[in-house]
N, C-alpha and C positions, 0 to 999 in steps of 0.2 A: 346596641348602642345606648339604648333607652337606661338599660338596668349600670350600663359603666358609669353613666351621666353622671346619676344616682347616686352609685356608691363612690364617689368620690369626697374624700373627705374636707371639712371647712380647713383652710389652713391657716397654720401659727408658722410666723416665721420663730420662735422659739424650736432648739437643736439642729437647724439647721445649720452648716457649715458656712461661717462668715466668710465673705470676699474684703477683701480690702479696699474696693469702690463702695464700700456697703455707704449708704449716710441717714441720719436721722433728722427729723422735724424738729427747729429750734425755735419757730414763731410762724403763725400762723394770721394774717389778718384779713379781713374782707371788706367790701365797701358797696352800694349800688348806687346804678345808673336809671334814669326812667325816663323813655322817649314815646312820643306820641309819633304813631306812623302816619307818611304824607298821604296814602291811603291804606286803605281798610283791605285786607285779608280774607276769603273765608274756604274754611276746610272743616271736612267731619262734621258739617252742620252747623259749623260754630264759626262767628266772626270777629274778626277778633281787627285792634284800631292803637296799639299798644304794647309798651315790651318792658321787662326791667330786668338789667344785666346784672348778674352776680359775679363781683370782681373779685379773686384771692390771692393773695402775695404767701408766698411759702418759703420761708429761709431755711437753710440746710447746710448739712456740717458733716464730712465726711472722717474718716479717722485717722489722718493727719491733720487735722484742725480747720481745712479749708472750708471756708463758709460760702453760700451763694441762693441768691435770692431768683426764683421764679415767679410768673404768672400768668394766671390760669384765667380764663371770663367765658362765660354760658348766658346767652337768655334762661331766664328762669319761665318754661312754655307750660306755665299751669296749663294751659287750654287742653296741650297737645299730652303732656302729661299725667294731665288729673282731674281728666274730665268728668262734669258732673251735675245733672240734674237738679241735683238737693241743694248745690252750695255755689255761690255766686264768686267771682273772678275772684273779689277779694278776699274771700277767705280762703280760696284754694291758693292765693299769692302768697296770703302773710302765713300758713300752715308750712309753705315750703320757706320762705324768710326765716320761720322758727325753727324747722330742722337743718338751715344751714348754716345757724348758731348750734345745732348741739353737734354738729358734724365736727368744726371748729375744735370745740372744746374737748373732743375725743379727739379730735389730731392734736394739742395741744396736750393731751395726757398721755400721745402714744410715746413711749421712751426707748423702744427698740428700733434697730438699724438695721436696709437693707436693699436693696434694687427695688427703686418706683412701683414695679409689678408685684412683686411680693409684699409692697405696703398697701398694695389697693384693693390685694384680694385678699390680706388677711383682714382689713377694718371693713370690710364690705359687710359681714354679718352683724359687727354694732351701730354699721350705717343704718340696717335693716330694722333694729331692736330700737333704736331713737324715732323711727316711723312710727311707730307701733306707739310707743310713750307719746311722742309730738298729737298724735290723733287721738289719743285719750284724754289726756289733758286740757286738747281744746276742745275735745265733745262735738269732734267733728264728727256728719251724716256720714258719713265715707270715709274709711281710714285710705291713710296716704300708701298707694300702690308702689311697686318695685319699681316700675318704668320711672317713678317721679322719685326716687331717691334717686336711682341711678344718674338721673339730668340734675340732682340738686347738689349730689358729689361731684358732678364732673369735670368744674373747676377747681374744686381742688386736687385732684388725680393729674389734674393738666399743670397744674402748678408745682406737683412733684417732679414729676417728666422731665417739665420744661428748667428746673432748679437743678435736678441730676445732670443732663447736658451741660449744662450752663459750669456746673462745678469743674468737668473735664474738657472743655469748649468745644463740645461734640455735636451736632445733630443729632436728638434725642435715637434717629433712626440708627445711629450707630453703636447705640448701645445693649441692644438683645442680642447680644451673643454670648459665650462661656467667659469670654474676658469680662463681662461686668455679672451675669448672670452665674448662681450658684447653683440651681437647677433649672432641671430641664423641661419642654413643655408637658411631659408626661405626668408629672407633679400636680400640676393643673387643669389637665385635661385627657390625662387617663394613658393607661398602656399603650394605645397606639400611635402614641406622640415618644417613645422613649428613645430617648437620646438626639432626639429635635430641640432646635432651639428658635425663638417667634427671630431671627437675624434670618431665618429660611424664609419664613414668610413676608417680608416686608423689603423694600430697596434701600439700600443704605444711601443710592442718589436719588432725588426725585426727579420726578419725567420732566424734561424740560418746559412742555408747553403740556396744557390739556383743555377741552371744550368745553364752556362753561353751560348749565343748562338754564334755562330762564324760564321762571315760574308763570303759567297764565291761568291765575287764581277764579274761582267761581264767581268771584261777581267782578273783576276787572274788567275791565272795556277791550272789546276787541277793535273795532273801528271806533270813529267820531261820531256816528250815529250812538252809540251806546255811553255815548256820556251827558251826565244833565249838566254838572256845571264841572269844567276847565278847574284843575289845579294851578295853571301858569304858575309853573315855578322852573320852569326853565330845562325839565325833565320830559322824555316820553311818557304820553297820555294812550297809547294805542297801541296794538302790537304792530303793526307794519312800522310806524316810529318805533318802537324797541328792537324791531329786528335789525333797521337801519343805523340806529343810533353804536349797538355794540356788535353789529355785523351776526348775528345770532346765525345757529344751526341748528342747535339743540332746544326742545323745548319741551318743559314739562307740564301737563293738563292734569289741573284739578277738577276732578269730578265730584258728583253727589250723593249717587246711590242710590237716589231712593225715586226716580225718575228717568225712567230707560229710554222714554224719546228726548225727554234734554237732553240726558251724557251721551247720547248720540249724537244730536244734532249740534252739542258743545265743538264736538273733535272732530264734525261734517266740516263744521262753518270755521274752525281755528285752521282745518287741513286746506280748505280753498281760498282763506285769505292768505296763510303763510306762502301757499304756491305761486301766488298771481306776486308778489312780495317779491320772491327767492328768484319768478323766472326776469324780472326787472333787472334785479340784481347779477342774474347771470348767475345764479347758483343752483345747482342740479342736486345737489347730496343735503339733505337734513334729516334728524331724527327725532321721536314722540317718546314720552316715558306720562304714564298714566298713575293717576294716584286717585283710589277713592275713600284713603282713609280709614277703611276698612268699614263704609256705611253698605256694602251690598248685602243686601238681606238673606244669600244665598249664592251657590254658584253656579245655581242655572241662571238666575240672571246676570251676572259675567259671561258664561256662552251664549246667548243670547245679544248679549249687549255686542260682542265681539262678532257675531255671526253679520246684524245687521250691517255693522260698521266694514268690513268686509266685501258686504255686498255693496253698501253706498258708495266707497272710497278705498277701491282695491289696492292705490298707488299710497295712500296714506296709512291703512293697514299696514301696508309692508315696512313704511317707518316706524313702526312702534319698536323700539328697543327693549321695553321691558314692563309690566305692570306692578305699582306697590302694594301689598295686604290689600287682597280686592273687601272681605270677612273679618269678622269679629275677632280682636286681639286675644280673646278667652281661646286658646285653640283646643284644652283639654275637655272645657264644657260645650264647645263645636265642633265634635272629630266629623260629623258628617261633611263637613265643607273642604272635602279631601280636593287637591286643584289638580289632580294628575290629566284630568283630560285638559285643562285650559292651559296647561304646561308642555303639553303637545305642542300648543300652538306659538306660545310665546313665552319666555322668561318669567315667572310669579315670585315674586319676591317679599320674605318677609321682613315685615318694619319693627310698627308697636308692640308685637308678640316678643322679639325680640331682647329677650331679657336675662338669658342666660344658656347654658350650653346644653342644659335639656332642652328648651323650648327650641332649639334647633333642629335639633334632631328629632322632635314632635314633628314640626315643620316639615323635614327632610319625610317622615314616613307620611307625612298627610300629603304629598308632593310638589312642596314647595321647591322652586328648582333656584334657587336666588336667594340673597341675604343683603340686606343695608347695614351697610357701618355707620354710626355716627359720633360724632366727637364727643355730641351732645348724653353720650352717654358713657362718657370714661373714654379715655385714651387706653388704661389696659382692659376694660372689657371689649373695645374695638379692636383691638390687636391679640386678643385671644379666641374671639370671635371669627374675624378674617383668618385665623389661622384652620381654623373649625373647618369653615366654608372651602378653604383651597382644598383642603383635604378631601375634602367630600365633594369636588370639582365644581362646586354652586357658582351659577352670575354671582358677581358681587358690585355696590355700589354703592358709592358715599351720600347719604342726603343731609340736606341742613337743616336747622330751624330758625331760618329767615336770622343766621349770624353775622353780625357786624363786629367790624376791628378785628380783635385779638383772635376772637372765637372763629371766622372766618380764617384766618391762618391759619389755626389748630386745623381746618376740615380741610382747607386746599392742603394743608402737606400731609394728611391722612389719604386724602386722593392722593397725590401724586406718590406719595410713596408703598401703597399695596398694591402687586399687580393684579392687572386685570379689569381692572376699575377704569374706565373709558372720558369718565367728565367727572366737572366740580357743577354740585349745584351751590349757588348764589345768590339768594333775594333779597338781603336788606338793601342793596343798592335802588331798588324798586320799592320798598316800604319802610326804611329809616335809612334814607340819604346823614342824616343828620351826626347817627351813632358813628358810622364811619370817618368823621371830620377829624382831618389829623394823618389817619392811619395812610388814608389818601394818597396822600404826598411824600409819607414813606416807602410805602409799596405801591407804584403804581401800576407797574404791570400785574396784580392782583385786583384792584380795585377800580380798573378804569380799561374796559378793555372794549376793543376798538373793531378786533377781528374774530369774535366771536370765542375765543381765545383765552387764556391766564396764563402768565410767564411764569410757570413754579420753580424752574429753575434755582429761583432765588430763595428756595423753602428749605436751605442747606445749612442756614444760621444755627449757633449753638440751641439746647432745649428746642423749643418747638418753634425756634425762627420769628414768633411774634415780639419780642424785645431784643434789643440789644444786647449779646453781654456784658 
């Protein structure tokens, strides 16, 4: 699988057989947003109290003339994307601001026409060469990693998508198939995909309702005892108030890594508050999704961490649904951190590693038995990716990076529409109420959910549902 990966070659949509849906980039523009969160975050060691959206409008022109404008918006998660020792938030902010001005002007110079998909994977390797330039020039300590172009492209990929739909009034989901698509996924992802097309992989309806899961971040308050001072702003301050407030089930626990009695005693004390909560409420079924970021310094201390927790809370062990990159995203320079025995016990799923269709299949042979999709990193590397994963029958699951508005639609209709995928995760509601203002009142059964719940139903709209057409 390793060696096909490999040799698969970069592709030029140049000789390929034009479609008549084909459509090219006629303006490209971008803009940001900068919100202070109503509380502080922290994951991977890093805390983070802050967010700035990268907004991109994409006009497009297919070949009867018809033009049509999409848009695309990503947090820009230096944190999560380009983490780093050497170099402080802001220069890892304004290094990605800087490469997604030269992304811009290479979509603004591309003059070829073709399906969303085949624009994204052929400017993905001068997305990659602008990284390289971008980090030289500024003489950055750390040049700018894959993971972080990938999130710095990936509103504008979503702005293609959502511009394509928008052209033909379709649901972006309804157009990977042979009627818009000139090849097929074997083009992209090698001989065992031939004469597959990603319209196999994906639903062209989305699920009508799906679980939302709700973030309970390393240093959030679980009870009242655990707060010094009260946000009063009219929000839940506690998780027994958040589970009540949006009727929760699902919940996702952020871990540390690097302290095996916390992360135990974290999902000991999250497992007997949510219970004494849920039996109030009269609810008998919820579920755990674990995330540590990938700070576990090994993975005996994941069996270990998991052994304890097991024996402390056998009813809340059995909730776990799934664990995210428990290890180091490097997977080639950590093959020792194989998870075949901890994937015995429960779903391991990779995240950050996650960057392209070898490192899956790294994954897959180290025994990763799962994959996270996320929007935050292209709409067609998600959907080439998930297509990956079905194949190779992996959990699969959509995560976010705490997305508000636009970008939160992009990810619910990415959940709702690849099967298999059981919930939406959603946390800017919990740490930028503010970004969302607006979007609110347009979709409210997305962003206001009451029964633990999101009505995706409504994620049918042309392109990717977040604008009007």
């Amino acid at each position: 699988m390793l060696r096909a990966a490999a040799a698969l070659p970069l592709f030029s949509i140049t000789g390929r057989a034009a479609k008549s849906t084909d459509i090219a980039i006629q303006q490209i523009d971008l803009s940001y947003e900068d919100y202070l969160y109503r509380t502080p975050i922290k994951f991977g060691g890093s805390v983070v109290d802050r967010v700035t959206l990268l907004n991109v409008t994409c006009m497009v022109r297919n070949k009867s003339g018809k033009t049509a404008k999409g848009f695309g918006s990503m947090p820009l998660g230096n944190v999560w994307s380009f983490p780093s020792r050497k170099m402080s938030y802001d220069v890892t902010l304004n290094a990605m601001k800087e490469h997604a001005g030269r992304i811009a002007k290479i979509m603004r110079g591309y003059k070829e026409s073709g399906h969303p998909v085949d624009i994204g994977v052929a400017l993905e390797p001068a997305f990659l060469k602008a990284a390289g330039e971008v980090s030289r020039e500024l003489k950055l300590a750390e040049s700018i990693p894959k993971l972080c172009t990938l999130v710095t492209a990936s509103p504008f990929d979503a702005a293609i998508h959502d511009a394509f739909g928008k052209a033909y009034g379709l649901s972006c989901y309804k157009t990977y198939g042979p009627d818009f698509m000139s090849k097929d996924l074997s083009h992209y992802l090698g001989p065992n995909f031939k004469g597959e097309y990603l319209e196999q992989y994906v639903l062209k309806e989305p699920k009508p309702r799906m679980p939302m899961y709700h973030l309970v971040g390393a240093v959030d308050p679980i009870t009242a005892a655990d707060i010094q001072k009260r946000v009063n702003d009219g929000l839940p301050e506690t998780l027994p108030e958040w589970i009540r407030y949006n009727g929760l089930t699902n919940l996702k626990i952020k871990l540390n890594g690097d302290d095996l009695n916390w992360d135990v005693e974290r999902v000991v004390r999250v497992e007997h508050t949510t219970a004494e909560v849920q039996k109030q409420r009269g609810v008998t079924r919820w579920v755990y999704s674990l995330d540590f970021n990938e700070r576990c310094p090994s993975v005996a201390y994941l069996l270990d961490f998991l052994r304890k927790l097991k024996e402390k809370i056998p009813a809340g062990f059995g909730r776990i649904q799934y664990i995210e990159q428990p290890t180091a995203r490097d997977l080639k320079a950590n093959r020792q951190n194989v998870m075949h025995e901890a994937a015995r016990l429960l779903p391991i799923v990779i995240d950050e590693s996650l960057s392209d269709v070898e490192a899956l299949y790294v994954a897959r042979q180290m025994g990763y038995t799962g994959a996270a999709l996320k929007a935050c990193k292209g709409q067609t590397q998600a959907l080439l990716m998930g297509a990956v994963a079905q194949k190779e029958k992996m959990f699969l699951c959509v995560q976010d990076l705490t997305c508000p508005g636009a970008s939160l639609i992009h990810s619910a209709g990415l959940s709702a529409h690849v099967p298999g995928v059981a919930a939406i995760e959603a946390n800017s509601r919990q740490y930028v109420p503010a970004a969302n203002k607006g979007w609110d009142d347009r979709f409210p059964g997305i962003f206001r959910v009451k029964d633990g719940t999101m009505e995706t139903a409504i994620l049918n709209k042309p392109g990717l549902s977040a604008v009007a057409a």
